[in-house]
LOBAGU-189958 format. One record per residue (C-alpha): x negated, y negated, z negated; residue number from 1; residue in one letter. Coordinates in steps of 0.02 Angstrom, whole numbers. Layout:
REM residues N
X/Y/Z/NUM/A $
...
REM end
This chain:
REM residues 164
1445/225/-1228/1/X $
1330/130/-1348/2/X $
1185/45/-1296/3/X $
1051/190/-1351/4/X $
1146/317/-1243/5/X $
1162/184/-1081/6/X $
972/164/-1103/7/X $
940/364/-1089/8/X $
1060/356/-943/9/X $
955/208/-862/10/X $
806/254/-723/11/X $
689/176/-861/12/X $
784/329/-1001/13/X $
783/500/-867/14/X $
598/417/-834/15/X $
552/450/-1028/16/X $
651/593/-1012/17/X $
549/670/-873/18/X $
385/599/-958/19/X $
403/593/-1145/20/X $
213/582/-1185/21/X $
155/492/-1006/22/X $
127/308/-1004/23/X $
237/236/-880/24/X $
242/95/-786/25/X $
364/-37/-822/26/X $
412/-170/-699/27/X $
485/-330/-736/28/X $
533/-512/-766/29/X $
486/-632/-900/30/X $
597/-797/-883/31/X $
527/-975/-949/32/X $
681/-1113/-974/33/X $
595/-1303/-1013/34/X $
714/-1420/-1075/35/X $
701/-1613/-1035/36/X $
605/-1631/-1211/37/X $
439/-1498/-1148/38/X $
528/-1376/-1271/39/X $
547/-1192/-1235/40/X $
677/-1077/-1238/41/X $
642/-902/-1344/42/X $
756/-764/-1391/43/X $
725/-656/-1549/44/X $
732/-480/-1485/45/X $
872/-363/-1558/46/X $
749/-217/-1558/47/X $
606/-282/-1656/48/X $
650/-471/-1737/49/X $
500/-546/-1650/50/X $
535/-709/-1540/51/X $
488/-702/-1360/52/X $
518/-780/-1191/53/X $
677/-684/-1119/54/X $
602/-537/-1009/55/X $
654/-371/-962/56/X $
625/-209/-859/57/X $
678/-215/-677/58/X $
819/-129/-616/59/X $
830/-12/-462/60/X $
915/-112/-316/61/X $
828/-309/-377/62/X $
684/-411/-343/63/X $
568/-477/-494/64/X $
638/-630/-479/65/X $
807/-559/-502/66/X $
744/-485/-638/67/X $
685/-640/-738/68/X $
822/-723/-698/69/X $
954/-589/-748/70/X $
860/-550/-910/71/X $
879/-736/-946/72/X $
1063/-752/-950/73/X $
1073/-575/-1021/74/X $
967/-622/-1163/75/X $
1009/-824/-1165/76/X $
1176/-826/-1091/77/X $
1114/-957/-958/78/X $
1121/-953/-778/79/X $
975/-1012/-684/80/X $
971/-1061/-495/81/X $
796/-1040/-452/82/X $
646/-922/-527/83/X $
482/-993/-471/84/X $
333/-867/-480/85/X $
176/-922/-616/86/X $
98/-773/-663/87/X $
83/-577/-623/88/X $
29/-478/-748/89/X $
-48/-304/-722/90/X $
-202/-256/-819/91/X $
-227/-120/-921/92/X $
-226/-253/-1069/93/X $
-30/-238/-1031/94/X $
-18/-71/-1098/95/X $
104/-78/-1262/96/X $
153/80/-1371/97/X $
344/12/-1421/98/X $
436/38/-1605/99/X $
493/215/-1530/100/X $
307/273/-1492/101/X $
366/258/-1280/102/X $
185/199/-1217/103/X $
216/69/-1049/104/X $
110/-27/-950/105/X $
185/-170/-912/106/X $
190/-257/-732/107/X $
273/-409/-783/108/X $
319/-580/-681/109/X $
329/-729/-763/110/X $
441/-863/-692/111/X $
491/-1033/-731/112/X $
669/-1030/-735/113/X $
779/-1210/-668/114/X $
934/-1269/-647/115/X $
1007/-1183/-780/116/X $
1194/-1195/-831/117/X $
1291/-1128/-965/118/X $
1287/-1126/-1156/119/X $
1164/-1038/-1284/120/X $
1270/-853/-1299/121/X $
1128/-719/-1333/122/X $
1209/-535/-1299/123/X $
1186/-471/-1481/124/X $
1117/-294/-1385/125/X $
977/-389/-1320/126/X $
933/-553/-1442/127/X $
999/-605/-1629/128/X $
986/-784/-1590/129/X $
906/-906/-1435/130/X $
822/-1075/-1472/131/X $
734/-1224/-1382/132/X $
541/-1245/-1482/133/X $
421/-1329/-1440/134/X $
234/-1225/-1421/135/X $
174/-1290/-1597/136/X $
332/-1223/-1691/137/X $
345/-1077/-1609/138/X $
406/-957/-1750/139/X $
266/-833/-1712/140/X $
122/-878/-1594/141/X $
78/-699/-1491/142/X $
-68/-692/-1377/143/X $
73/-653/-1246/144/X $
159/-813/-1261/145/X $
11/-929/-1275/146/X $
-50/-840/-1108/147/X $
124/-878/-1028/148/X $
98/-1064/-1072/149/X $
-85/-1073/-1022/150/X $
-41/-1008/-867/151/X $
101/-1105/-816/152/X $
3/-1258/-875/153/X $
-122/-1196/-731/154/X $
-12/-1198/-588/155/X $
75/-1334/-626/156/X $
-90/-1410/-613/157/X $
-183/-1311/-472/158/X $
-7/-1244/-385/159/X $
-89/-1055/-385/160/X $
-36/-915/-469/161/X $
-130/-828/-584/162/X $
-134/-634/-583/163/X $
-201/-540/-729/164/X $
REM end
């Protein structure tokens, strides 16, 4: 079974099934991996080319943070040990029509992700290539990333979470 046919098989796929015009609510994880230089791990996503934190949709049967941090070594081939809460995001701002015209709003936890193990080995399904950057040479600066950072800069320096 290719990877198209697994995602129509998936809770998120009978979902769209169900729904094909609705927007639908999308629940997940968004991992953030620092390395010992302040530089940041980012994937380039299989399904569109852009670079991005690793993040994902929640499966049925996990917790958020299970989420981020399975996403992460999905997408980075890393393990992590520990997914620390930074952000929740949940506006209506969240709402994003995809390259398939699938409309989600996205409920999204970021995480900082530590203690991670393993070697750079992207599944090829998921991300074309993983890299450490640091925030000034990110290869394309979204309002979604520099949000990420902003906010992790803020409770690392207030120890709250932000919720958006």
């Amino acid at each position: 079974m290719g990877a198209v046919e697994e995602w129509w098989a998936s809770y998120h796929g009978k979902l769209r099934a169900a729904l094909p015009d609705e927007t639908l609510f999308l629940l997940g994880g968004r991992g953030v991996v620092r390395d010992e230089q302040g530089r940041f791990l980012l994937i380039k996503r299989a399904d569109n080319g852009m670079w991005a934190f690793p993040a994902g949709g929640m499966e049925i049967g996990e917790s958020m943070l299970d989420c981020a941090i399975r996403e992460t070594y999905e997408e980075t081939g890393l393990k992590a040990v520990t997914a620390v809460p930074f952000a929740l995001y949940t506006g209506p701002e969240h709402t994003h029509t995809n390259q398939w015209q699938h409309t989600y709003q996205h409920v999204i936890l970021a995480c900082l992700i530590t203690e991670v193990t393993g070697d750079l080995d992207p599944d090829p399904e998921e991300a074309t290539d993983a890299a450490y950057f640091h925030p000034d040479d990110f290869p394309n600066q979204s309002p979604t990333m520099q949000r990420t950072l902003a906010d992790l800069a803020e409770f690392e320096r207030t120890g709250r979470m932000t919720v958006r």
